[in-house]
Phi, psi and omega in degrees: 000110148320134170270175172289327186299312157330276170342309173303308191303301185298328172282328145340262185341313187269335145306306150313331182294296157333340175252000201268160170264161181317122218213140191286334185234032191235100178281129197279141180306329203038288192174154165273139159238164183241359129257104314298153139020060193198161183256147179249122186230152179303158161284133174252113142327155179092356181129160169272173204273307192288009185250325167292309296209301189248039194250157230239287208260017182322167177190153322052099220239159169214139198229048184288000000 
């Protein structure tokens, strides 16, 4: 069960995510849903970010 607190954090969150501007290494906001509970995020290819994170053979480059 959520708590109110839950909530607030996720409407937190998707606010910030919602204000940020559109950014080449920032995955864009979509939309919320609230049954359930969960954010519409762009598709990224390659894997979730946390299976990269921990991954053996990580590499991590900047194209600043």
């Amino acid at each position: 069960q959520l708590t109110q607190a839950d909530l607030k954090a996720f409407y937190d969150e998707t606010s910030i995510l919602a204000s940020l501007r559109p950014h080449k290494n920032v995955v864009q906001l979509r939309g919320i849903c609230t049954n359930p509970l969960c954010m519409v995020l762009d598709f990224v290819d390659g894997g979730s970010l946390e299976s990269k994170l921990k991954g053996e053979h990580m590499s991590v480059s900047s194209n600043v």
